[in-house]
N, C-alpha and C positions, 0 to 999 in steps of 0.2 A: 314222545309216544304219540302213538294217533288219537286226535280228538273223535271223541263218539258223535255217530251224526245228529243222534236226538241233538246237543249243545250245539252244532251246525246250523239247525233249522231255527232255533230258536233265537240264534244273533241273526238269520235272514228275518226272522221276523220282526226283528226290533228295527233293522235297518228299514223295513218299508214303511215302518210309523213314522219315522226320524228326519227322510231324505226329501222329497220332494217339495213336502210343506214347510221351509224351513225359513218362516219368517219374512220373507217377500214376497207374497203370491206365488201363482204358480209357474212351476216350470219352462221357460219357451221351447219349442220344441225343436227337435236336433235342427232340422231344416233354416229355422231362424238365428240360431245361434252362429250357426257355419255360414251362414250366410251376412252376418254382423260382426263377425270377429275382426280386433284391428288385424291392418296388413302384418304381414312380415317384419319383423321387427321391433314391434310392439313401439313405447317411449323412442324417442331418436334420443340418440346418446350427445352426452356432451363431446365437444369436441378431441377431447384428449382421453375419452374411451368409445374413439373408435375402433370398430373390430374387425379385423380382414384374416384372412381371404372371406367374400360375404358371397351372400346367396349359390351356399354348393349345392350342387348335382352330383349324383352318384350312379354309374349304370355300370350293372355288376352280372357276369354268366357265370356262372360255376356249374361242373359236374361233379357229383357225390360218387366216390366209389362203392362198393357192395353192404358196404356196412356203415354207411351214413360219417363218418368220423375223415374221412379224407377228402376234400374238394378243393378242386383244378380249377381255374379259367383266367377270366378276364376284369379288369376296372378299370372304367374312365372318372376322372372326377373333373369337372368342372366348376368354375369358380372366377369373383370377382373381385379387382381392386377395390377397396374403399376407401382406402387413406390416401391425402394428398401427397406422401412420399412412394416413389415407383418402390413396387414388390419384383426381387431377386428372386426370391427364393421359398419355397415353405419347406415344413416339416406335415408328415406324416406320421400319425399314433399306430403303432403296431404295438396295441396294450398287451394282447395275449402273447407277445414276446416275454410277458414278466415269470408264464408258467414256464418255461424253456430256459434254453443255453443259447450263449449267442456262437454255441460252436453247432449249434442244432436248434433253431427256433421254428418254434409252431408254426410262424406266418412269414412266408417268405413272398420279399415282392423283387420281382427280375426284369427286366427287358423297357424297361422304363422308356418312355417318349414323351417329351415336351418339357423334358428337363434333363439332369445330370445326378445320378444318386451321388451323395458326396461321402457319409458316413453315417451308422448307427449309432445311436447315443442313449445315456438314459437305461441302462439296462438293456441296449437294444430294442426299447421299443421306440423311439422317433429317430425316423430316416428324414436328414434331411434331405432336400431337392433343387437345387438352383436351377431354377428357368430357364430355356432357350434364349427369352428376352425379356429383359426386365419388364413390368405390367403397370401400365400409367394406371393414376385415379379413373374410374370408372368403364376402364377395357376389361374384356373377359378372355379367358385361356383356357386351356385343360392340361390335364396330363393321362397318362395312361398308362400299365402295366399289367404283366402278367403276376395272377397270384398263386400262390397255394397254402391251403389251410389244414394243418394237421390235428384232429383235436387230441389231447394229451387222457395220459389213465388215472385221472381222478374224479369224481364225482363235487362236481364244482358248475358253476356259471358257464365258464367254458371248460369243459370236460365230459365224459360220458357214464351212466350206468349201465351196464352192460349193452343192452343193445339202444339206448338211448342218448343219445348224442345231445348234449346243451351247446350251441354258440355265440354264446355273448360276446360281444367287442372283439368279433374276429373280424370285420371288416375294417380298411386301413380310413382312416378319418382324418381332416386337416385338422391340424393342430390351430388355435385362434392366436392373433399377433396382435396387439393393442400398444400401445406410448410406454410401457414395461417390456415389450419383446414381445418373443412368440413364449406362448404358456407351455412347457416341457414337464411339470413334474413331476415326478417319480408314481409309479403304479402301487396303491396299496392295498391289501386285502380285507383290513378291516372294515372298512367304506369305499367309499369309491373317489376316483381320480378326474374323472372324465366332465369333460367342458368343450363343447363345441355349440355349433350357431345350425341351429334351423335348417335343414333340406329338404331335397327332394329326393326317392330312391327309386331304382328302376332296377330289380334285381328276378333274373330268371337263375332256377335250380333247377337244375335236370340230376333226376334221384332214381333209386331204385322204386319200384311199384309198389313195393309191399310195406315201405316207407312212407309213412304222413312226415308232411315239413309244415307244423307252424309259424309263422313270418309276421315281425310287424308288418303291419300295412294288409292294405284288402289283396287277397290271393285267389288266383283261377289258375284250377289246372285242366291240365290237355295231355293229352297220349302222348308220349315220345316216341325212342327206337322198341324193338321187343323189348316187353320188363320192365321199361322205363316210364317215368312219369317228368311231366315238365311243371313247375310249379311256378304261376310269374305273378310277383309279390309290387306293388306297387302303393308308395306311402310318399304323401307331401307333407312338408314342415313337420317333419320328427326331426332328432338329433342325435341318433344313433340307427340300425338296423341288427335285429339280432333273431337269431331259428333257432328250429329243433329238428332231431330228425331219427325217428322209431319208430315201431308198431306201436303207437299209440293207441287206448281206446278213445274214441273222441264222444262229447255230447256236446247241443249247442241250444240255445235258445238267445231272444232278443228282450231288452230290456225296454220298459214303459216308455223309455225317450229313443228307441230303434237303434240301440246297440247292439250289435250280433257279438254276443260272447262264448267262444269256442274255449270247451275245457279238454286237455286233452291228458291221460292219465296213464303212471307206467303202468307194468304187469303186476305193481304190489299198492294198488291202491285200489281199495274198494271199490264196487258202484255207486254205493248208493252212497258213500265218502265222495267220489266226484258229481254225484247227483248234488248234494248239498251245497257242495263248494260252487257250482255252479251258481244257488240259489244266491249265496253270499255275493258274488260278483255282478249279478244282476241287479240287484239291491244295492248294493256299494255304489256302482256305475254312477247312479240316478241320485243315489245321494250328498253325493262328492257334487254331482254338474249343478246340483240345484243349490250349493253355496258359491258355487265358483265360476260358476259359466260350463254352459253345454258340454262336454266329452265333443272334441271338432270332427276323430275319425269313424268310420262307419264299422271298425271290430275291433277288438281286443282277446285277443288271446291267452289261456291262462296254460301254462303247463306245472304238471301235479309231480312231485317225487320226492318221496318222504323220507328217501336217505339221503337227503342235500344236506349239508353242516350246518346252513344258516337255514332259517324261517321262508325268506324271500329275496328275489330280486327281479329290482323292476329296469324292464327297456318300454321303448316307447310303442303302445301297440300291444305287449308282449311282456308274460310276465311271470316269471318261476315261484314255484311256491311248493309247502309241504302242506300237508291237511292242517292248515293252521287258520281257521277262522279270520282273528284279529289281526294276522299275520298277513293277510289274503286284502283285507282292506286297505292295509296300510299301503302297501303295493301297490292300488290301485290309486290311492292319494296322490302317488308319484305322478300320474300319469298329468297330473294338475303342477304339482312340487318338483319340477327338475325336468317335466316333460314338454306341456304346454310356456310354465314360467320356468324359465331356464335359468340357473346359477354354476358358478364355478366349484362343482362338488368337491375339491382340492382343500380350495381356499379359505370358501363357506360351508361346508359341511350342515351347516344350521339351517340353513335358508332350505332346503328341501329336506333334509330328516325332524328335526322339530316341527315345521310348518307340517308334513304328511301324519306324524304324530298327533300333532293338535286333528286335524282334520280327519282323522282315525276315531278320536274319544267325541269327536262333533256325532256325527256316524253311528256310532255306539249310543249314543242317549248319556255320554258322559262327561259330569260338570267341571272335572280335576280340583275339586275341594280336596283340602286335604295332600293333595300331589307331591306338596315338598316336605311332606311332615319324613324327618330324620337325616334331610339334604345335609352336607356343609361342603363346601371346596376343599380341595386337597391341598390348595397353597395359594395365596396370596395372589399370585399371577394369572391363574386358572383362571381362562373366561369362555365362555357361551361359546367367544367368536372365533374362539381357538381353529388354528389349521388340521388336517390333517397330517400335519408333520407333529401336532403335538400329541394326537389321542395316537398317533401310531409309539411316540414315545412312552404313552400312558393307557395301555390298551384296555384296563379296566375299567377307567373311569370315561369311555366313548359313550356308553350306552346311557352310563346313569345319567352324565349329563347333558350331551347330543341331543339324546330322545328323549327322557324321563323330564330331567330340569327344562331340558325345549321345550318341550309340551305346556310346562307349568308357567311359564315365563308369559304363555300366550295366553291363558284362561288367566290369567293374574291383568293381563294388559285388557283382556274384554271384558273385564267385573268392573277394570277400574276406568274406561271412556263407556259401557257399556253395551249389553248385548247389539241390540239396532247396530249402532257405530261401527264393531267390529265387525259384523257381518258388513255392512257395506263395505269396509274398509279392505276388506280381503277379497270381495267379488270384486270394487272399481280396481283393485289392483292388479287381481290379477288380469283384468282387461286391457289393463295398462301395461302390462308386457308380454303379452300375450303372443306366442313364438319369439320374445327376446329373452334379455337378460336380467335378474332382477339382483341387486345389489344389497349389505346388508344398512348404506348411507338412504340408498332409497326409500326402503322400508323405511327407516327412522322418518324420512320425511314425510313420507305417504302416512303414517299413524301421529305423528304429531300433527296436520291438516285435519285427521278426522279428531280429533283430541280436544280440537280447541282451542281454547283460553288455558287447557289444565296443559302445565307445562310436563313433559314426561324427560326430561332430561334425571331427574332422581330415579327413576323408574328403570330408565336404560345403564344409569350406574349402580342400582343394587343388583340387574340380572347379567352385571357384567359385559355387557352388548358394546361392543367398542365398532367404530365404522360409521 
């Protein structure tokens, strides 16, 4: 049900006492931050989790047909060796093949150049590619193809409400290759799958006029043919790219550290419902950067639709949502949890839904005393670090303990090195991977260093944290 906006204003309000002053002085401001951020890559990996294909580019044209849900064009991706053994071959994620048939899939990619499509797999979402020439250590290639994206009839991530079109993870994305293979796992619904390495995107849409397209990344548009609008979206070091595209109503305002956040709203959301949530996002913004490090891009965009099955979902830039308060921050947590610090949502599941969770109840003025009061595991095996092969086996128990017990695990771990500590602990880290990857062995080691002398090995065995 829709939340009333009085409740709205009043968590914006709580967030602006909460965010900015949050225990180490104040804020630096965006320009300094983006201007201090480690390089690419954040930590350099150990030698046997190197990850290739590295430093992609993405440069994407599509044309939307009359109703925003069909789009045609073009992709090049570009990309680098980084492993000492030559690269044959990649794979490409064609996740929103999961909504489809593979006798009929949403995303089709044809005409391929600079490789050999070999076969779909995976439910037909990873095409693999073998290269023209195999790719030594530190040579760069591309590949290129023609795409087309069809969005399917449900109201979903990728899907449309009426005339509102969502496209999440409709762009074709390299799959990552590390001393385990290339990462392939299956697309889930309950969480997410998705794992890739930092980019760059270069993405022009050419749409109908009467059509808004939110886009990660900073967008300028320009006149096209009659009718038409060109909208050319440009975003560096995100890890996905993902639009919208309807008669949105749009509002926009800039947040105290000069984030322009664009809320844009279907035909069944209030105003003064998206007035609010606006308020919430701007407030979020500032709150989230002032534990974690600056928000590095210059927007973010919120899109609103309150007949979506879930609460939220976050892309990088870009972020769905239903008039859900709590729901709206958490989202923006991501943009920190899985956007900036990157993990294998698959694998780790924890590493950005519990961490965006905790940093949700930081936000809120909330201490999680109390959090596990009626908790117990469902079995013996049951752990924190469980994959997404297991909560899709156990679809109940994702939330309670992904998110709930997540959250709890971490206000238990900053009572017990305390407040100061963990806040340091989570800003140097996240600095420390800061467009990479963050692992849940890393964590352990990064919080044992701020810890001390107190050994926290009983601590990562009572909340089940194996890694």
């Amino acid at each position: 049900m829709r939340i009333a906006t009085a409740v709205l204003v009043a968590v914006a309000t709580l967030l602006g006492g909460v965010g900015a002053n949050s225990g180490s002085g104040s804020v630096p401001s965006v320009a300094s931050v983006r201007d201090e951020a480690p390089a690419a890559g954040g930590v350099r990996a150990p030698a046997d989790l190197v990850r290739t294909p590295a430093a992609p580019s993405y440069t994407v044209d599509l044309a939307g047909d009359a109703t925003g849900r069909v789009w045609t064009g073009h992709e090049r991706v570009g990309f680098t060796n980084a492993s000492a053994d030559p690269l044959a071959e990649v794979y490409l994620r064609l996740w929103d093949n999961a909504h489809g048939t593979c006798a009929a899939p949403p995303i089709t990619v044809s005409e391929v150049a600079g490789g050999t499509p070999v076969a779909l797999s995976v439910d037909c979402t990873a095409l693999r590619i073998v290269l023209s020439k195999p790719l030594g250590r530190g040579e760069r290639t591309s590949i290129a193809f023609d795409l087309r994206i069809e969005v399917p009839d449900r109201v979903d991530r990728f899907g449309h409400d009426g005339e509102h079109a969502m496209l999440g993870n409709a762009l074709p994305l390299l799959a990552i290759r590390d001393a385990a293979g290339p990462h392939l796992d299956p697309y889930t619904d309950h969480g997410e799958s998705f794992y890739s390495l930092a980019a760059d995107f270069d993405v022009t849409l050419d749409h109908p006029a009467r059509l808004r397209v939110p886009a990660t990344g900073t967008s300028v548009e320009s006149p096209g043919a009659p009718g038409r609008t060109v909208t050319t979206a440009t975003a560096r070091k995100v890890r996905d790219f993902a639009w919208a595209a309807g008669p949105f109503a749009a509002i926009s305002g800039t947040s105290a550290t000069g984030v322009r956040i664009n809320v844009h709203a279907d035909d069944g959301i209030d105003p003064s419902d998206a007035r609010a949530m606006l308020d919430v996002a701007l407030t979020s913004v500032d709150a989230h950067a002032g534990r974690f490090g600056v928000y590095p891009y210059a927007e973010l965009d919120v899109v609103l639709d309150d007949d979506l099955w879930f609460s939220g979902m976050e892309y990088p830039g870009f972020v769905l949502d239903r008039v859900r308060s709590t729901a709206l921050v958490h989202e923006i947590a991501h943009q920190w949890w899985y956007g900036i610090v990157g993990n294998d949502e698959y694998n780790d599941p924890w590493l950005d839904e519990s961490f965006s969770e905790y940093a949700t109840d930081l936000a809120l003025g909330r201490t999680g005393d109390g959090c596990r009061d009626g908790f117990s595991w469902a079995a013996p095996t049951e752990r924190l670090t469980d994959s997404m092969r297991y909560w899709d086996a156990h679809p109940s128990r994702y939330e309670a303990v992904v998110y709930d017990y997540g959250k709890c695990a971490l206000h238990e771990l900053r009572r017990l090195i305390g407040d100061a500590p963990m806040e340091t602990l989570l800003r140097g880290y996240a600095a420390d991977h800061w467009y990479g990857i963050s692992t849940t062995a890393e964590f352990k080691h990064a919080a044992q260093a701020a810890a001390g002398t107190h050994d926290l090995t009983p601590f990562w065995a009572r909340h089940r944290i194996d890694g």
